[in-house]
N, C-alpha and C positions, 0 to 999 in steps of 0.2 A: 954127231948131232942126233940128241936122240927126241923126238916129235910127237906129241898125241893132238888125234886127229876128235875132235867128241862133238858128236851130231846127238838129236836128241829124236830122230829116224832110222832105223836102219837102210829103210829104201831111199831115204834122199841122201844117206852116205856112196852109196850102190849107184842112181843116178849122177849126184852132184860132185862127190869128195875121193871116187875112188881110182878117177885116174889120175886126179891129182897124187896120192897116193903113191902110188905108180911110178907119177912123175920124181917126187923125192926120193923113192925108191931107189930110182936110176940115177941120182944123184949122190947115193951113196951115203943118205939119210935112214936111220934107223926109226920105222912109223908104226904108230901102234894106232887100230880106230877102236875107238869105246863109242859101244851101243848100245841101247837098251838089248833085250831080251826079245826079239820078235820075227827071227825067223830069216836072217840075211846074214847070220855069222859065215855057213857056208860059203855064201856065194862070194864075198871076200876073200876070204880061206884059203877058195880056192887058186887067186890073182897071185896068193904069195902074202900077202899086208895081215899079221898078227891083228890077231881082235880079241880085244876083253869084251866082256858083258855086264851091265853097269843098272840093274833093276829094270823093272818092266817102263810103263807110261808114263811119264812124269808132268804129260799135256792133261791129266783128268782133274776131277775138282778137288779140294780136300788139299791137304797138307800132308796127310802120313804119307803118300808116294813119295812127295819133295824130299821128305826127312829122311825117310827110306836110301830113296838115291843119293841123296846128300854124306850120307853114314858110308853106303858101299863106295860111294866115288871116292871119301878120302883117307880111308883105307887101302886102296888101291890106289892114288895116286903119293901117298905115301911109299909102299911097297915099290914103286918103278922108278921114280926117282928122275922124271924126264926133264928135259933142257925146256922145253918148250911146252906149254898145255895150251891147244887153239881150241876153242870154244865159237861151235856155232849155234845162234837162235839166240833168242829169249830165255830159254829156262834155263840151260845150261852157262849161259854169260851170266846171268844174276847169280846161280847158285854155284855155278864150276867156281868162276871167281872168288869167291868167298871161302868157299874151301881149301882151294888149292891157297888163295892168299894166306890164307890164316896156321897151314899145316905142311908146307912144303917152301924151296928155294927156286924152284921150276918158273920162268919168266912164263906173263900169262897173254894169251893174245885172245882179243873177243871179236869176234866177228857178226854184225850185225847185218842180215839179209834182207831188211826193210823193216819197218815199224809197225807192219801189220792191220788187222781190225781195228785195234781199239784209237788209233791216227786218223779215220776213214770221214766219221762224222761228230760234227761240236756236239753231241748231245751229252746231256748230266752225268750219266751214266760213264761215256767214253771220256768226259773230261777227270774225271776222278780215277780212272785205267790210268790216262797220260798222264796225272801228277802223280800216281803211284811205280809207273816204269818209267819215269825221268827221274826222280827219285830216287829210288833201287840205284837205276845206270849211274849219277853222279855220284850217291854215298858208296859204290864199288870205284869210280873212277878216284875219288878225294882219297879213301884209303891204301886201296892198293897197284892206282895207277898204271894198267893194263895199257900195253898195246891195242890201238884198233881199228880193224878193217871196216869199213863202209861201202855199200855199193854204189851210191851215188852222193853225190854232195851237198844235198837240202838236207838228207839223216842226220848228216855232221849239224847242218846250224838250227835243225830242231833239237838235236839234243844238247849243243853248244858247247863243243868238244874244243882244248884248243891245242893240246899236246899230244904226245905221243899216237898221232890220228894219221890213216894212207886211208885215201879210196880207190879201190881197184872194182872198176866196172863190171861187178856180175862175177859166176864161174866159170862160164868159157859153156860151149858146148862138146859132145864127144864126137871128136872130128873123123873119127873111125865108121860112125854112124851117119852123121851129117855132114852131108859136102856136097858142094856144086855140080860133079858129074853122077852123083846117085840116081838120078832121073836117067839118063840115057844107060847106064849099067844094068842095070834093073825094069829097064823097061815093058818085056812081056810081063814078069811080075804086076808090075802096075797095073799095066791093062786087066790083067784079069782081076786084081783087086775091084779097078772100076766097074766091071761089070757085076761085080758082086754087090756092090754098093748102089748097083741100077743108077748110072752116071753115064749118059749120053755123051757121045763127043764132042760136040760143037757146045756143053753146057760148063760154066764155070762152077768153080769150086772155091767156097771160103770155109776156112777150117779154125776152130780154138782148140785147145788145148791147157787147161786148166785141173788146181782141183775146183770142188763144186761146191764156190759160198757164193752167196748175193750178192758180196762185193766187187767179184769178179765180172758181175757185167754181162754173164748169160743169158738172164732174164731180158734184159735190156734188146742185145743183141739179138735174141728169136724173134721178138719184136719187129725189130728193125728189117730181119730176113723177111718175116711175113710181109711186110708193106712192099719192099722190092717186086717179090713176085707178084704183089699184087700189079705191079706199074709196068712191068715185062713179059713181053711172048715168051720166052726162053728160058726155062726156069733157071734160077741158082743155087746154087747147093749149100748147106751146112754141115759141116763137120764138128759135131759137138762130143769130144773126148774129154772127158775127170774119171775122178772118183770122190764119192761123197765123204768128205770128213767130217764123220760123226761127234770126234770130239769138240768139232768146233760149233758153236750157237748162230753161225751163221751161216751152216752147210746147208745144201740144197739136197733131199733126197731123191736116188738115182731113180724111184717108182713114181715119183713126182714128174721128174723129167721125161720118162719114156709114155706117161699117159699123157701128159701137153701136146706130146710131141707127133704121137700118133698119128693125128688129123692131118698134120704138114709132111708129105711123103721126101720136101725137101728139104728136110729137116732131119740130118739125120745121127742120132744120141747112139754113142757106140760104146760107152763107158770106159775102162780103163782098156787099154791096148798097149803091147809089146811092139809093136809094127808101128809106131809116131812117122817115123822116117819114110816109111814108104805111104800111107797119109798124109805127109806133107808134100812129097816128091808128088803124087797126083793132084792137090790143089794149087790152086792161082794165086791167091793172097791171104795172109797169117795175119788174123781180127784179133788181139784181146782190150775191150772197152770196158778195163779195170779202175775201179774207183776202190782198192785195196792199196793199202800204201808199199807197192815192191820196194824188192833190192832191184834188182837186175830181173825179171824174169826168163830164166833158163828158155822158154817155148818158143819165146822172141830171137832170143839167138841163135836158137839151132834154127830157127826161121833164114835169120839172115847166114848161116853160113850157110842153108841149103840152096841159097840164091833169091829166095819169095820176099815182094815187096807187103807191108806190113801197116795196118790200121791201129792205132791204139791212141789212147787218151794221154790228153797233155796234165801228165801226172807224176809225182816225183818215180824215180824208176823204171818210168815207162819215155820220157818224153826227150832224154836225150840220145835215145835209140833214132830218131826218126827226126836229124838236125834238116831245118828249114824244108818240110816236107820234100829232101831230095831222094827218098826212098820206100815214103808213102804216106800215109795222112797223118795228123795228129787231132785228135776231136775231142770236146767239153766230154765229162766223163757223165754218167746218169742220163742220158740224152737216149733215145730209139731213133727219133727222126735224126740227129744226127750222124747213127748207126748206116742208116739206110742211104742218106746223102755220101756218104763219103763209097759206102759201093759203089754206087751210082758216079761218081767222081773216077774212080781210081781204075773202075772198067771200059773208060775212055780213055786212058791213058796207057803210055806203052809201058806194060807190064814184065819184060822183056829187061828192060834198058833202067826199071825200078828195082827188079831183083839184082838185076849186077852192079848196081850202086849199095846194096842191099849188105850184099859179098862182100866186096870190096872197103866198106867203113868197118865189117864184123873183124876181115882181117888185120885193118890197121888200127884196132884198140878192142877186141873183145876174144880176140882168140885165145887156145890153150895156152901158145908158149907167150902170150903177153902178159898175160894173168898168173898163170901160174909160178912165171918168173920173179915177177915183180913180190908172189909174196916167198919165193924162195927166199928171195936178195933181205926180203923185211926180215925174214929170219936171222941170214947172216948178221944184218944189222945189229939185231939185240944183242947176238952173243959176243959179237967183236969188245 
């Protein structure tokens, strides 16, 4: 079985695709990752897992990238000649598809990680986005009939898929990093992380982890934390981790954030960090008050495998993480005052006894070998 793995990131191959990778690997699948040009060939490289380079940006404005990459991609996917071409995102499912449809025999699988920005809100603008990638997504589907993965189940009936369609919940978190005993393993670590972070003992800590668009629900959230501390002795904490993406029109700039933010000393904007795991391992509960339309958010899962019970909006992606608030809240998305109630809610409650119900649903439908098996198995499928 020979595999190509095609992210249109090299660091969300790096994050999200590469233990999967890994996992094929050791299955005794043959896995190639095609990535742009940006600086993560190594760090693959060096796991073992073959990488092509496949042009630079293909998220910027214009069409001569697309063409560009569109040209190198099927040239090279000519030249390999693989069983399988998976395709994750948007630009690579609209365009990998098409090329590979049109210029090789490689069965195609597309992989859709939520619907994104242009989903978020009815305006003129976003409605004419959605008829142009429903669009795109059916006249690839009618032609060349792609295998496709979904993260949750309302993507499938927005985009009104009725064949050859699996959703498998999310990518799994890396269990290597995130897992339940990391807190007591780690623990002088911790401490002194806290003190670094001027985090008092007896003060709670809520933490996001995002990147940094307006969809995500940050603005909202600081919000929300301000009103808190207004209504409490005891201050509470933010943990506000991204990084701004620039390509996107709806990125929040990280010099925007650090002067807001300034003023609230509980409030605290730490931009991109290496160390998620051990920030998560010190806070109490995992906030994202997303009005972006996820797949699965990866932050939420390594939430719940780290054991942390979990705040997030009742929104495609986000809202069957969090069945019948038995693991923490679910709340209207664009809300502050609802931001602030549901702290206020979940800090009465045994937080304890929320995280290991937290664990416990991540393991019985979101973990690596659930995920990753199920699209091994979808592999076997096609070629059978």
């Amino acid at each position: 079985m020979k595999i190509a793995l095609v992210e249109n990131f090299g660091a969300d191959f790096v994050g999200a695709r590469l233990r999967f990778a890994l996992y094929l690997r050791n299955k005794g699948v043959s896995v190639t990752a095609i990535i742009p040009n940006d600086g993560h060939k190594d760090i693959i490289e060096e796991k073992g897992i073959e990488v092509i380079e496949v042009g630079a940006n293909i998220r910027g404005n214009g069409l001569a990238n697309k063409i560009e990459y569109a040209r190198k991609l099927k040239n090279m996917l000519i030249q390999q000649n693989f069983d399988i071409v998976h395709f994750y995102r948007l630009q690579p499912n609209l365009i990998g598809t098409l090329v590979s449809g049109l210029n090789t025999k490689s069965k195609i699988v597309n992989h859709i990680t939520g619907l994104g920005v242009a989903f978020t809100e009815r305006t003129l603008k976003n409605l004419v986005y959605q008829f142009l990638i429903k669009s795109l997504y059916r006249t690839n589907k009618f032609l060349f009939n792609p295998f496709t993965v979904f993260q949750n189940k309302e993507d499938i009936k927005e985009l009104g898929y009725k064949s050859r369609t699996i959703c498998i919940e999310g990518s799994a978190a890396n269990q290597d990093l995130f897992y339940k005993g990391f807190s007591k393993e780690h623990k002088d670590e911790i401490e002194i992380l806290k003190e670094e972070l001027k985090i008092n003992k007896n003060e709670k800590v809520f933490i996001f982890v995002s990147r940094l668009l307006k969809e995500k629900g940050v603005l909202e959230l600081i919000e929300g934390t301000i009103e808190i501390n207004k209504q409490l002795n005891t201050p509470v904490n933010l943990l506000v981790i991204g990084w701004s993406d620039v390509e996107n029109p709806s990125a929040i700039k990280s010099s925007f954030l650090e002067s807001y933010t300034k003023q609230y000393p509980f409030v605290k904007y730490l931009g991109k960090r290496s160390d998620v795991n051990k920030l998560l391992a010190l806070s109490d509960v995992s906030i994202l008050p997303t009005y972006y339309r996820e797949g699965t958010p990866r932050f939420l899962l390594e939430s719940m495998a780290m054991g942390k019970p979990i705040i997030t909006t009742d929104m495609p992606g986000c809202n069957h993480l969090v069945p019948n608030d038995e693991n923490g809240i679910l709340i209207p998305p664009r809300d502050s005052k609802a931001i602030t109630n549901a702290m206020l809610k979940i800090l009465n409650e045994d937080l304890k006894t929320l995280g290991e119900k937290s664990n416990a649903l991540y393991h019985e439908k979101f973990s690596e070998e659930k995920v990753y098996s199920a699209i091994y198995n979808l592999y076997v499928s096609i070629l059978e």
